[in-house]
N, C-alpha and C positions, 0 to 999 in steps of 0.2 A: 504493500500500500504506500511506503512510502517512497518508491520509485515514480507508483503510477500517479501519485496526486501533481509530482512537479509536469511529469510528462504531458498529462489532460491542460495544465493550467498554461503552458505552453506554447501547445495547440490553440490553444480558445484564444491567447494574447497575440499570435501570430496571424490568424486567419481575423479574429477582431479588427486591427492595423487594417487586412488587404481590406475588410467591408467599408473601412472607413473612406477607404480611398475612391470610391462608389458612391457617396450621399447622394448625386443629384439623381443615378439609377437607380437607386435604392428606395427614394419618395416616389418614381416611375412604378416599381413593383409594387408599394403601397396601394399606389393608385389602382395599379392593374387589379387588384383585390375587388374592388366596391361593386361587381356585381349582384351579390346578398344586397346593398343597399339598395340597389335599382327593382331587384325584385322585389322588398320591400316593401317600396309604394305601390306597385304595381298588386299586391296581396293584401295591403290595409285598404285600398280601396273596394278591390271585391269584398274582402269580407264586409265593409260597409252597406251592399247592397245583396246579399247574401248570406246562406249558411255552410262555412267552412271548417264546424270544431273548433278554430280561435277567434276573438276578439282581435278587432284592429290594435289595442295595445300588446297582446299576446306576438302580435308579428309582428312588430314592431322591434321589441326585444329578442324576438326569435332569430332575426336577422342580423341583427345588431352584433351578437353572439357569434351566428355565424361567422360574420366577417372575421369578428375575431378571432375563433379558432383557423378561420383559412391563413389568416397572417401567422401563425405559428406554425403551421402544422404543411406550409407547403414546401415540396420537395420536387429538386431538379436534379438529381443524384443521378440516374439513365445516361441523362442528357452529358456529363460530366465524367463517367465510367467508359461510355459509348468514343468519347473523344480521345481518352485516355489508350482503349486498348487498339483502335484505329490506327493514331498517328504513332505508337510504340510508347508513349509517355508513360504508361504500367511497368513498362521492364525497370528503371531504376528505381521506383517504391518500392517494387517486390526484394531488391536488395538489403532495405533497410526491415531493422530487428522490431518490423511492427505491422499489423494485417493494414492494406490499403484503404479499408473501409475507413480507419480514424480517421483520414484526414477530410473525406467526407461527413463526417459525423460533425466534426469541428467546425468545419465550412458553414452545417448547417444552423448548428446550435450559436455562433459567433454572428449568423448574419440576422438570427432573429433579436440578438440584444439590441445589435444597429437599428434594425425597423423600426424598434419598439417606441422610439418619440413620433418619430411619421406615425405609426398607429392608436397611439392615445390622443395626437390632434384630431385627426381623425373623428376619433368617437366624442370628442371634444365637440366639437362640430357637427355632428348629428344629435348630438342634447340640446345643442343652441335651434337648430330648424326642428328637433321631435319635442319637446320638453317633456311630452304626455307619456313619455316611454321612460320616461327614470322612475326607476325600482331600484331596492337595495336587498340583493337576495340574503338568505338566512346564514348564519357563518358557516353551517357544517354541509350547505351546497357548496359554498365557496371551498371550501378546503378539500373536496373529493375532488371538487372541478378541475383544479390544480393535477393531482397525479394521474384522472384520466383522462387531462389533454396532452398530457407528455406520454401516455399511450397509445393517444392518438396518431401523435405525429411517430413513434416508435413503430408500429403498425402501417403507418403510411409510406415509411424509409423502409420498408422490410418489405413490401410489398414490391418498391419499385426499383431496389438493389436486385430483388430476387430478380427481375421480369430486363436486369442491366445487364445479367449476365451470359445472358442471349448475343452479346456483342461477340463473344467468342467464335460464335458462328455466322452472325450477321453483322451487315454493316450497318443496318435500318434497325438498332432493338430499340430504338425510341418511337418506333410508329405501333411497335407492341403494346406501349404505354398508352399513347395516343387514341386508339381502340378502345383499350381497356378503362380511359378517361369519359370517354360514355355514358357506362354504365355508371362510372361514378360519380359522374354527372348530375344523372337521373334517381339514382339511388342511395343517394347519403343524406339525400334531405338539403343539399345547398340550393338547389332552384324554388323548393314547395317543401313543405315540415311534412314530415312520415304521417301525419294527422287526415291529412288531406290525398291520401290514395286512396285506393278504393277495399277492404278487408283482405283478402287474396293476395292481392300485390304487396300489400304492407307485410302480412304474415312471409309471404318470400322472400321480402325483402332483408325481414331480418335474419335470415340464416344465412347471409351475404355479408362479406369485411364492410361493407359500402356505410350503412348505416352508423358504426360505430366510428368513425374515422368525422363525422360533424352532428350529426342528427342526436345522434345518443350525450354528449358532452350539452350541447346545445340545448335538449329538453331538461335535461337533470339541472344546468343552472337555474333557467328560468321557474323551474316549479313544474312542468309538463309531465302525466303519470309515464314512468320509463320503470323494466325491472331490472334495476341495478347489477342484482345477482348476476342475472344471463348477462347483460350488458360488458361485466368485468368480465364473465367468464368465455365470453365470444370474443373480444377483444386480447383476451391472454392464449387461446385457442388457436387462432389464426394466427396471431405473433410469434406462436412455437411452430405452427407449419411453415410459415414464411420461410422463417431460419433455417425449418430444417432442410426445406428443398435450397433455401441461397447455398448452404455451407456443402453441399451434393455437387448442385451445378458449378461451384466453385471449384472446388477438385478435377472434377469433370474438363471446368475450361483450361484451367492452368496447361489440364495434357496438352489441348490441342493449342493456344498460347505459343506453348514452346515448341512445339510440331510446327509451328507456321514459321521457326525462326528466330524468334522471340530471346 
């Protein structure tokens, strides 16, 4: 432990630096976030004239949330893996006395401290044009909310390191993603809250990563009935298969890697 804590603190003060070097991109990415907020309006008004399960202040904070969890929880790891083993830039990490994967970890967890003023203006800013939407949720939502959005986004980086290392054999494994962004699209609840499907589709929905990755974080804040139980345990579920198929096709790629050359 006392190797790994300067090691991690290292990483994070290193790749922190490059994010910094990034602000005006960085409030770009922020931005590129806001469409929970768009949809937003677009759902507190139907529910205005309509019956959709919430109340315009229910979506309101539903969305609001969302946003928030997309600003922590999004991952371009594919996209940066796929680059790596392409241009040959994987052969000297693999040198060094540490799995490739940290320095994507570090990348990600370093760029989200950076966001993180772009994203409280933000919502800064959406209290000033919503005001009707501020609530103060109860403390012991808030404090689960905390370890299962670092689930979240732990399950979302596992999901799309697994589906990275398809670059071994392709040059395109980011259009795997791409595809696969679709369904998660449609099925995590960032377009419409899981409330508003139809019973069939929601019940399918949750035996799917999809949900627990914005939907499930997102009702548990707000107060929305969710069963926590299954929520944690779908969520921890699918965060063990991820791995265990990443750490397979890993082995797997290395062989052919170094077959190509490498």
């Amino acid at each position: 432990m006392n190797r790994v804590i300067p090691k991690a603190k290292a990483f994070l003060l290193v790749y922190y630096a490059y994010m910094l070097e990034y602000r005006a991109e960085l409030f770009l990415w922020a931005l590129s976030g806001t469409l929970p907020l768009i949809l937003m309006g677009v759902w507190t008004k139907a529910s205005a004239q309509g019956q959709f399960g919430l109340n315009p202040g229910e979506f309101a904070r539903y969305f609001l949330i969302v946003f928030l969890i997309r600003q922590f929880t999004v991952v371009w790891v594919i996209w940066e893996f796929e680059k790596e083993v392409v241009e040959g830039r994987l052969s000297p990490r693999l040198l060094q006395p540490i799995d490739p994967v940290w320095h994507h970890v570090a990348s990600h967890l370093s760029e989200r401290l950076a966001r993180l003023p772009f994203a409280l203006a933000l919502v800064g800013l959406f209290f000033l044009l919503y005001p009707q939407a501020i609530w103060v949720p109860s403390l012991w939502r808030v404090l689960l909310f905390v370890p299962v959005l670092g689930l979240a986004f732990a399950l979302r980086f596992l999901m799309q390191y697994t589906f990275a290392m398809f670059a071994f054999w392709t040059e395109r494994a980011s259009a795997i993603e791409q595809f696969w962004f679709l369904f998660y699209l449609f099925l995590s609840g960032m377009i419409a809250p899981l409330e508003v499907f139809p019973p069939l589709v929601r019940e399918v929905a949750l035996w799917t990563p999809f949900p627990y990755l914005i939907h499930f974080p997102a009702a548990l804040l707000i107060g929305l009935p969710v069963d926590i139980v299954r929520g944690l345990l779908m969520m921890l579920g699918w965060s063990l298969l991820c791995f265990v198929v990443n750490r397979w096709l890993w082995r797997k790629g290395l062989k052919q890697y170094s077959g190509m050359g490498a």
